[in-house]
C-alpha positions as CSV (number, residue, x, y, z in Angstrom):
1,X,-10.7,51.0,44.8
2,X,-9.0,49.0,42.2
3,X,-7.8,45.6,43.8
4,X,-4.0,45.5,42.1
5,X,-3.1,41.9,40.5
6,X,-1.8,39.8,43.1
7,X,-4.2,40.3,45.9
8,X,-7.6,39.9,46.6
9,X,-10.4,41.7,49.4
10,X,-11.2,39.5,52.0
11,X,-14.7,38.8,53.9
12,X,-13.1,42.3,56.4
13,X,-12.3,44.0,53.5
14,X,-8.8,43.6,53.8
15,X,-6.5,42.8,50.7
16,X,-4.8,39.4,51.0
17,X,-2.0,37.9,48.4
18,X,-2.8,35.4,46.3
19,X,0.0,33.3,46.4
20,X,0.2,32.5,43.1
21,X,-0.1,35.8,41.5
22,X,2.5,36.7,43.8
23,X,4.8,34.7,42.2
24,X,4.1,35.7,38.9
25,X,4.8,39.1,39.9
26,X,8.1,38.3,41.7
27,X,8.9,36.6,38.6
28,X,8.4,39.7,36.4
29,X,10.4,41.9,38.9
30,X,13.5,39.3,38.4
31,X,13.2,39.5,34.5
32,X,13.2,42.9,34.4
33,X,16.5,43.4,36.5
34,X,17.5,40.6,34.5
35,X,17.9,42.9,32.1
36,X,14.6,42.1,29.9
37,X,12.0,44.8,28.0
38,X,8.9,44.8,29.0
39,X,8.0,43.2,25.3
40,X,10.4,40.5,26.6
41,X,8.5,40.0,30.0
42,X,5.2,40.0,28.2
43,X,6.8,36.7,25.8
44,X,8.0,34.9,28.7
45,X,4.7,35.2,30.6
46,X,2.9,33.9,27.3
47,X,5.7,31.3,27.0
48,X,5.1,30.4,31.1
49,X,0.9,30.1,29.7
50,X,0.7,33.0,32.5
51,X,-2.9,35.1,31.6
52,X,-3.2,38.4,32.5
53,X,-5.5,39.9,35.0
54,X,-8.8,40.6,32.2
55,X,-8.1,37.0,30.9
56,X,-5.9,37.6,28.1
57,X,-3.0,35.5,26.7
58,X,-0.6,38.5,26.8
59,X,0.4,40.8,28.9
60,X,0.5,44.6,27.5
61,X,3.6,46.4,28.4
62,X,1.5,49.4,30.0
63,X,0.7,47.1,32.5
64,X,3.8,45.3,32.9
65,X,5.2,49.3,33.0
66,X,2.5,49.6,36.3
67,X,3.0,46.8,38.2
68,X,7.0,47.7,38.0
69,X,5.6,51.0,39.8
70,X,3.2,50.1,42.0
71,X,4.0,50.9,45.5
72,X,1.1,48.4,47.0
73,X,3.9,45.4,46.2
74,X,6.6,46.4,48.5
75,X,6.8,44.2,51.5
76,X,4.0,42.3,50.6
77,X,5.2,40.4,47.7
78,X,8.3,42.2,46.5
79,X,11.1,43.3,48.5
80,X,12.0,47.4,49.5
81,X,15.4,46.7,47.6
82,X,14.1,45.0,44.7
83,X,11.5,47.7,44.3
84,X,13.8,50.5,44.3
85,X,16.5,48.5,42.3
86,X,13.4,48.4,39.5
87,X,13.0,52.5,39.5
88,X,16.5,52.8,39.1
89,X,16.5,50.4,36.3
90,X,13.4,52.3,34.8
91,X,14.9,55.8,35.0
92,X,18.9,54.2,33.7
93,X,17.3,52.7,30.8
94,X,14.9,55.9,30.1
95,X,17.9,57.6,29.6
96,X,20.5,55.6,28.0
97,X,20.1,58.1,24.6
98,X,19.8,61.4,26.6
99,X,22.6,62.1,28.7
100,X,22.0,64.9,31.3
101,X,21.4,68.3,30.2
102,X,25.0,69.7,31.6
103,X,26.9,67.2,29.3
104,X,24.6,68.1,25.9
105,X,26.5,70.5,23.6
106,X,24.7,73.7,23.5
107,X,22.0,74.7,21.4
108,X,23.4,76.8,18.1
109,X,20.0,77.1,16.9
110,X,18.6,79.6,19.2
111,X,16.3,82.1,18.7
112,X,16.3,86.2,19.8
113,X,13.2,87.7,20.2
């Protein structure tokens, strides 16, 4: 099992936080319902000297994408509502150029065979 960024197996083999990745992470949770990208998140973690997980001086935005979907975080170190406010956020901003199939104009392109 892959230990996610924020907590770490104890001597019982039970996942503990880490206090300060746990902040980090609450800290990328508020900038993204903030309103910021991901490639905005990843610059403020490099401006706050934050390294990622392997070491790195920035953060990708895959995993920036993961930890804003990783279930493991709820109650732990980010809140139920914050969580869920971050998936609605995800799936808003998904689909800000593709409004919902009953309000498209219909297809005059299609094909008989």
């Amino acid at each position: 099992m892959k230990i996610p960024y924020g907590f770490e197996q104890n001597l019982t083999g039970s996942l503990e936080v880490i206090p300060t990745q746990a902040a980090n992470l609450q800290a990328i949770y508020r900038q993204y319902l903030s309103g910021k990208s991901l490639g905005g998140i990843a610059d403020f973690l490099f401006q706050q000297n934050v390294p990622s997980r392997s070491g790195k001086d920035r953060w990708g935005c895959s995993v920036l994408d993961a930890i804003l979907s990783n279930q493991k975080y709820i109650g732990n170190i980010i809140s139920f509502d914050d969580y869920y406010a971050v998936q609605a956020e995800k799936g808003r901003r998904s689909n800000i150029d593709n409004p919902p199939i009953s309000e498209r104009p219909p297809s005059t392109t299609r094909k008989t065979y």
